[in-house]
DRENGU-848904 format. One record per residue: x, y, z of N, C-alpha, C in turn; residue in one letter. Coordinates in steps of 0.05 Angstrom, whole numbers, plus 5000, padded with zeros to 4 digits. Example, Ala and Ser with C-alpha at 12.3 -4.5 7.8 and 13.67 -1.06 7.14 Angstrom:
REM DRENGU-848904
526448865156524649105156526449345156A
525749555142527349795143525850015157S
END
This chain:
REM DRENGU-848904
501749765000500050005000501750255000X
504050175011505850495024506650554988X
507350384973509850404941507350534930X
504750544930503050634907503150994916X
504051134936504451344940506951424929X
509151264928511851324921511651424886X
514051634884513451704857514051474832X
512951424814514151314796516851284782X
518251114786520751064777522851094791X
522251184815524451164839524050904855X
526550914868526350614884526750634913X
525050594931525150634962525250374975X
527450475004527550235011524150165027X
524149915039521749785051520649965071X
517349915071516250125096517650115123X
517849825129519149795159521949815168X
523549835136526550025147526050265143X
524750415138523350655134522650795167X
520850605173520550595209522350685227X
524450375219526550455229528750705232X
528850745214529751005211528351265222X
525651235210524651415231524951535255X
524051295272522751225295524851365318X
526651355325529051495335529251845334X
528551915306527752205301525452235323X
522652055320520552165332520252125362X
522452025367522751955394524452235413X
525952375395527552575403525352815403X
524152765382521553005378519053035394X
519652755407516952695430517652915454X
521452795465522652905486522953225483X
523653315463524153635463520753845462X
518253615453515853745456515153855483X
515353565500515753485528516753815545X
518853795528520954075546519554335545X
518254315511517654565498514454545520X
513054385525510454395544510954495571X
513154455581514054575608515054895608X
515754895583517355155582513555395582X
512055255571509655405566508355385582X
507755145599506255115624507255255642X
510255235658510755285680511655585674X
512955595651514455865649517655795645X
518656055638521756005626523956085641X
522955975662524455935685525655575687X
525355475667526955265658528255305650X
529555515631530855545625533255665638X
536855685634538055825643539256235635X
536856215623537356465608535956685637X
536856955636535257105650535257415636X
535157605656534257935652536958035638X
539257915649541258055630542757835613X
541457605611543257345583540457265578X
539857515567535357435551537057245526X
539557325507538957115485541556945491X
539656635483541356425494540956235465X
541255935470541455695452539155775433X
536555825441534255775423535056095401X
535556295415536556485391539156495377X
540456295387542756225371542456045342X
539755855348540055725335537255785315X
535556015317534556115302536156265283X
538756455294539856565275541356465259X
541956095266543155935244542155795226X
539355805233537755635207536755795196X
536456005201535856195179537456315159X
540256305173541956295155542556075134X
542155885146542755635125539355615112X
538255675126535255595101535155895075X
537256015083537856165063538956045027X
539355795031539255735010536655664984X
534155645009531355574996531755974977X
532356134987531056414974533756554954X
535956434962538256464941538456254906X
537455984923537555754898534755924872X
532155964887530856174866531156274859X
532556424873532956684862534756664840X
537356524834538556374811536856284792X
535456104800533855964775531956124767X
530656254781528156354776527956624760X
530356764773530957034766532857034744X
534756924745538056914732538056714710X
535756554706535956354696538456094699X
538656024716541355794722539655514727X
539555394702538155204698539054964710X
541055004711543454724731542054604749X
539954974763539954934798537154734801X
535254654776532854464775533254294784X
536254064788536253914805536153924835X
536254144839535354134874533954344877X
532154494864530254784877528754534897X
528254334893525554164903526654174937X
529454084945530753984961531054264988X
531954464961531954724976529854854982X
527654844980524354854979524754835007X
524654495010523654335039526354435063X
528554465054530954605066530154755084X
528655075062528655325075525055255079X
523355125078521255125097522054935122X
523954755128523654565153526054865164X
527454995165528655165176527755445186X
526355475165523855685176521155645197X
519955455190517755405213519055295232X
521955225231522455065262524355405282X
524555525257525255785268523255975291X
520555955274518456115283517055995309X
518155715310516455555329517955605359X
520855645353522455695369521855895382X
521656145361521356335376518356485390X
516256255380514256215408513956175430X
516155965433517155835462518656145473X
520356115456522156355468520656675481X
518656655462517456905476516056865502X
515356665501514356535538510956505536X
509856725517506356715519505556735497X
506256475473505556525452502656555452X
500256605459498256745456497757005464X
499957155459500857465461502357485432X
502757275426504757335403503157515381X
500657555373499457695360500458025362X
501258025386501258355396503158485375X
505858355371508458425354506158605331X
503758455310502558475291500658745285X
499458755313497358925324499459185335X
501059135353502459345368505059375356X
505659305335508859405328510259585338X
513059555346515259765351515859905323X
514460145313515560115283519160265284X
519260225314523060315310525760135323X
523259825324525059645331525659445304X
528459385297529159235279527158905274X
526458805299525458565302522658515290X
522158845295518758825276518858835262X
520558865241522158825206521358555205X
523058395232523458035216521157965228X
519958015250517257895253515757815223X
515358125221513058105192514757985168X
517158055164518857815145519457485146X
519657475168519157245172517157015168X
514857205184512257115179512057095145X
511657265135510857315103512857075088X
515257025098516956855074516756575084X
515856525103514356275117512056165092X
510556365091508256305081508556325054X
509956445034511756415011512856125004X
514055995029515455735029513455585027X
511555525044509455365042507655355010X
508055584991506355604974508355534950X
510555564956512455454940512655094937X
512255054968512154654972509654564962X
507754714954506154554941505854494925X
507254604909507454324872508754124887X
510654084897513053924914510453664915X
509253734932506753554950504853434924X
504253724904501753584888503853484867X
505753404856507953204843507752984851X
506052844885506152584892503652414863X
504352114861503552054839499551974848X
498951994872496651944880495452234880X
496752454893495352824886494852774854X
496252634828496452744806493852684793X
493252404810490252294790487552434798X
488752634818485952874818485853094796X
483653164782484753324757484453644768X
482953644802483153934800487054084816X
487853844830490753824841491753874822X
491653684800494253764770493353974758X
491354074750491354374743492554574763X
491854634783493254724811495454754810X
496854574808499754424808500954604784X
500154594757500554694734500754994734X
498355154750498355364747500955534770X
501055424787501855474800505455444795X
505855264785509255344766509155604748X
506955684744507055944723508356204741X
506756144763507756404789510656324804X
511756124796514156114820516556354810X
515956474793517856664783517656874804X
515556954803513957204823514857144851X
514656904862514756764890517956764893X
518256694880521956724874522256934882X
522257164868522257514871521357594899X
519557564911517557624931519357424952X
520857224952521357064977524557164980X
527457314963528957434952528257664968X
526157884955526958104970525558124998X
523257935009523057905045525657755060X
527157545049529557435054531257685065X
532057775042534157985043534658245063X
532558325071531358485085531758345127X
529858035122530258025158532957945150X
534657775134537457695138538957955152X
538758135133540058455138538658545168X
536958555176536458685196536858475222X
537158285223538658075238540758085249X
541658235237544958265233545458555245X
543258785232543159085240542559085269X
540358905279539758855311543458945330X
544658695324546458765337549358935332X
548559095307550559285301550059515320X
546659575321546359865334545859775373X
546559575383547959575413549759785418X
548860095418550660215431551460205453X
550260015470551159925501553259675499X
553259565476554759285472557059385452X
559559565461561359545437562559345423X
562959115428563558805417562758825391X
559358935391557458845372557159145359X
557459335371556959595354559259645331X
557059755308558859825283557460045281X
559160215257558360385239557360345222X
555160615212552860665203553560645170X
553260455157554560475125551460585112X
551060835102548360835085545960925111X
544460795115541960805133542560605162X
543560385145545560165167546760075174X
548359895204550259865197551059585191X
554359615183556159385168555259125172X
553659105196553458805201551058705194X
549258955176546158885159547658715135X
549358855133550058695104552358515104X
554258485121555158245128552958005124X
550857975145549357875151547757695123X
546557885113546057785082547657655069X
550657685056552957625047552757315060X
553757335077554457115095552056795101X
549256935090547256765092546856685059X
548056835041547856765010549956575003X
552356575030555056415015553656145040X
552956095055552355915065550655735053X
547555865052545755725034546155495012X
547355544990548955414972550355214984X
552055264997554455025018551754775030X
549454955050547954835061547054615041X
545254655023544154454996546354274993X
547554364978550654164974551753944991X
551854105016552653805045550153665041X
546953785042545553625056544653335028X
544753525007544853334977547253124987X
548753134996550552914998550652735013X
549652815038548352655067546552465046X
544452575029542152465027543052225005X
544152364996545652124978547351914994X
549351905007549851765027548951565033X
546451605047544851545072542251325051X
541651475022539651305007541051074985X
544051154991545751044973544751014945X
544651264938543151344904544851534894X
545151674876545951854860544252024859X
543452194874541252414860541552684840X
543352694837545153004811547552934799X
546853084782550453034777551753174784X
555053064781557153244792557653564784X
555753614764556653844765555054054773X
552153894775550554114802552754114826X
553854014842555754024859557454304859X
558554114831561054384830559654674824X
558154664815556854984806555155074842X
554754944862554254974883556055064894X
558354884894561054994903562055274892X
561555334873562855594860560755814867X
558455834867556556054876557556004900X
557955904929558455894952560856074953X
563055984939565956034942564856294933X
564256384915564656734910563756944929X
561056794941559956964961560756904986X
562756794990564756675017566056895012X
567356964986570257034986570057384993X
567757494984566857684990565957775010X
564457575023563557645055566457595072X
568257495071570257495085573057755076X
572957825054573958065052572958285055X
570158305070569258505076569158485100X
568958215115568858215140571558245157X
573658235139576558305149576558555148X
576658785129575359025125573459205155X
571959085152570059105180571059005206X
572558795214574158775239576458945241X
576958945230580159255219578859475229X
577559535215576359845223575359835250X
573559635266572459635290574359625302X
576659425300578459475326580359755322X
581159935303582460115304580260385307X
577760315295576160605301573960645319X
572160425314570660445325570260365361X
571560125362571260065390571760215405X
575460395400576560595414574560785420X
573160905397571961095406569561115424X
568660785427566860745441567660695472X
570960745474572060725499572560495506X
572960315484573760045500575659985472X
578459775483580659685477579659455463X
579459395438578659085427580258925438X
582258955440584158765458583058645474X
581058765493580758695521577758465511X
576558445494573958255488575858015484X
577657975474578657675474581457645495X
580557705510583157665540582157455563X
579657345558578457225563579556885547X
578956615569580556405558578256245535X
575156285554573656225531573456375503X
574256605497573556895473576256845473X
578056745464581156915463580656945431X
582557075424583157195397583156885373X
582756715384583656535365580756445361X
578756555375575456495357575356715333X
577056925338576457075311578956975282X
580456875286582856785269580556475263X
579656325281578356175271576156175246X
573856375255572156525235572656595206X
575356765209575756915175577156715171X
579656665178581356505167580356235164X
580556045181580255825174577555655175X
575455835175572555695160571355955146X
573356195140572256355112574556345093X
576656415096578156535076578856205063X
579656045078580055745069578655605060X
576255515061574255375047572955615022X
573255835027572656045002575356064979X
577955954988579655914967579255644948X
578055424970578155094961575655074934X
573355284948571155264933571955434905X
573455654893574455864866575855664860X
576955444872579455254857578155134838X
578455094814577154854798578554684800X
580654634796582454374804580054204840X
580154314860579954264877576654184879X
575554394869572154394867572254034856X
573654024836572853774829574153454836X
574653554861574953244888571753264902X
570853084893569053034911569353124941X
570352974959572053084986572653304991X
573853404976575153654989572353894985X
570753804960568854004955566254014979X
566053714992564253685007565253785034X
567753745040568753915065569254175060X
569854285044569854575047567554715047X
564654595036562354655049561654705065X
562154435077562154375108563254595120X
565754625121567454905131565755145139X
564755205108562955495105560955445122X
558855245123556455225142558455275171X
560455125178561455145207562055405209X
563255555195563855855197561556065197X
558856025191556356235185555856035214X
555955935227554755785249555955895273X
558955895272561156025289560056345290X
559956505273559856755271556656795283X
554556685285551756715293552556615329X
553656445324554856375359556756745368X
557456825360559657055377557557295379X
555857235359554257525351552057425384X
551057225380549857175399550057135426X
552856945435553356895462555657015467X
557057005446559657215466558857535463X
557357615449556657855452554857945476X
553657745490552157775516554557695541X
556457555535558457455555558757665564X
560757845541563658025547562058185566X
564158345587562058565608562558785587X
561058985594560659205578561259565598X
562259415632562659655636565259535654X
567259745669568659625686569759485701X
567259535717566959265740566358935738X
564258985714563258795709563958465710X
563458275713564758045704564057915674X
565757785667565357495646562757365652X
560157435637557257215647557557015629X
557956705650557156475637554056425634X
554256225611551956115606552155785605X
549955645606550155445600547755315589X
546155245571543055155570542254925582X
540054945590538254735608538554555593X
537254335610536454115581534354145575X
531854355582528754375557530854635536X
532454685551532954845515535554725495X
537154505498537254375482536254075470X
534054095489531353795484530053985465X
529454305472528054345447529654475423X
532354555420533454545399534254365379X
533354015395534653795388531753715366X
529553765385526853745374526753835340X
527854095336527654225316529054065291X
531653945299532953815287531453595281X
530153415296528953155292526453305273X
523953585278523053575265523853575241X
525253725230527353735195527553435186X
528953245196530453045189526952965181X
525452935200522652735189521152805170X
521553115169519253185141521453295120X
524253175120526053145092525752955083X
525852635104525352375104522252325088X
520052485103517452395084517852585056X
518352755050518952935032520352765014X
522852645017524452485006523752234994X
521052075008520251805005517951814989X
516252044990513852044983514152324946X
515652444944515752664936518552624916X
518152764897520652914876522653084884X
524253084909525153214903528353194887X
528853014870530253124858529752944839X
529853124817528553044778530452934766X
533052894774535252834757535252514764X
534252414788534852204801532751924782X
531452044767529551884750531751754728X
533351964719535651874691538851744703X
538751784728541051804736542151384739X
543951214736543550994741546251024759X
546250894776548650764791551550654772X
END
């Protein structure tokens, strides 16, 4: 009964190793709900976050899947806009990408607000001079973009197709993904950038304060940069996991390498601007903000070698491996230097977020540790297990990748 849902011409393994595989995901997703029900019942006082370390694990790890589901609104924006026809072997992949990274984003940050039936207020009561009510309503909006985008994805299953009002649906609705493309591109671009602008304008946090480039500052558009060279990397590792793991071929090698090379350019750029931008902060700006950059990494957890780690050796290095064509085309080296870039846009959302709340900001102050509970990484783990199960049904039941029909072992 399960194979007459499966698409035609693909080969899946059996329902009950299917289970198997499962079953372990939904078991982790049971435990981090569990957490996420306490955190709402009792209050967020489970958690170890408080009045002055408000952002902890769950906003760390919103600001990294949004970065990496930045590949669902970059890969369109190529194909859709640019015409890069290469990228048809995975828009499907990057679809489910940047919707399992986005709704597990938004879900997060329900918990996180403590009374998600207040959460309406952001909508009704906006700050219209806080950056956050930018990505609220961006967020929201490119959520719902994603979802309208996954539904050819869904009506492509071969049982949706024998409805004739689904396949018209289905049909018309490829006519608009150009528009949706356009429309999910410029709401992307906008919270990525103001994500990033949040903690430029901390005039109380020099760590994190920059200068004003234009209307905003340096770290709006870092921010963007840095989520456009990830994205790309992101698809690419997870196309390879999936291949892996189904032991199939799903693209060819040279969707890969052309992954690799949009990554590498917009690596190589966000990291020569981001050297640019650490240059100037530690010689202009911090000083003038009265504090010695020196003194943020004198610290044994922050020492100077998390920032030599960042540019150098998960930007400037995996952004040389990926421009190599010689190198692009090792399998290996192309899949780890991906890897690299995701670890480096992951690293840099970690400093923005927790060492930027560590460092003290006046005198006296001390070094504030943190550590997260276990409901907040039961429910960051949650998020993970949700992704993995609706890539897994996405994957079993669904197209997502068209090449995998021609492709033979």
């Amino acid at each position: 009964m399960d194979q007459q849902f499966i698409p035609r011409g693909l080969q899946r393994t059996s329902f009950e190793r299917f289970l198997v595989w499962v079953l372990p995901w939904v078991l982790m997703l049971g435990i981090g709900l569990y957490a996420i029900y306490q955190c709402l019942a009792d209050g967020l006082y489970h958690t170890n976050m408080d009045n002055r370390f408000a952002f902890g694990l769950w906003i760390y790890l919103d600001l990294t899947v949004i970065a990496l589901g930045a590949g669902a609104f970059f890969t369109g924006f190529l194909l859709y806009i640019l015409r890069r026809d290469e990228l048809k072997a995975v828009i499907n992949s990057a679809v489910v990408l940047g919707l399992i990274c986005y709704s597990g984003a938004v879900a997060v940050l329900m918990v996180d607000v403590g009374q998600p039936l207040r959460a309406w207020f952001t909508f009704w009561h906006p700050n219209t001079h806080s950056m956050l009510t930018e990505v609220t309503f961006c967020l929201t909006c490119y959520l719902t973009v994603l979802v309208i985008e996954y539904l050819p994805v869904i009506l492509k299953n071969r049982k949706l197709r024998q409805i004739p009002r689904f396949l018209v649906f289905e049909f018309e609705l490829h006519k608009v993904m150009p528009v949706f493309a356009g429309v999910g591109t410029f709401l992307s671009f906008f919270h990525q950038g103001s994500l990033g602008g949040l903690y430029g304008v901390l005039v109380g946090r020099p760590f994190a304060f920059r200068e004003v480039l234009g209307i905003w500052p340096s770290t709006f558009y870092l921010f963007i940069l840095s989520a456009a060279a990830a994205g790309p990397s992101f698809v690419l590792v997870t196309t390879w996991l999936v291949q892996k793991i189904s032991r199939k071929r799903l693209v060819q090698p040279g969707v890969f390498t052309y992954l690799g090379k949009v990554s590498g350019s917009m690596l190589m750029v966000y990291v020569l601007l981001k050297a640019v931008d650490t240059l100037y902060w530690i010689n202009h700006t911090a000083p003038l903000e009265g504090a010695a950059a020196y003194a943020f990494y004198t610290s044994q957890s922050f020492g100077s070698w998390i920032l030599f780690t960042e540019i150098v050796l998960l930007g400037l290095v995996p952004a040389v491996v990926l421009l190599t064509k010689r190198l692009r085309e090792i399998p290996a080296v192309l899949v780890s230097a991906a890897f690299l870039t995701c670890c480096g846009i992951m690293l840099n959302r970690f400093v923005m977020t927790i060492q930027t709340l560590a460092l003290p900001t006046l005198p006296f102050d001390l070094l504030m540790s943190y550590f997260p509970s276990w409901q907040e990484v039961a429910t960051f783990l949650a998020v993970v297990a949700y992704g993995v199960i609706l890539y897994s049904l996405s994957f079993r039941y669904m197209t997502l990748f068209p090449q995998e029909r021609d492709i033979r072992q």
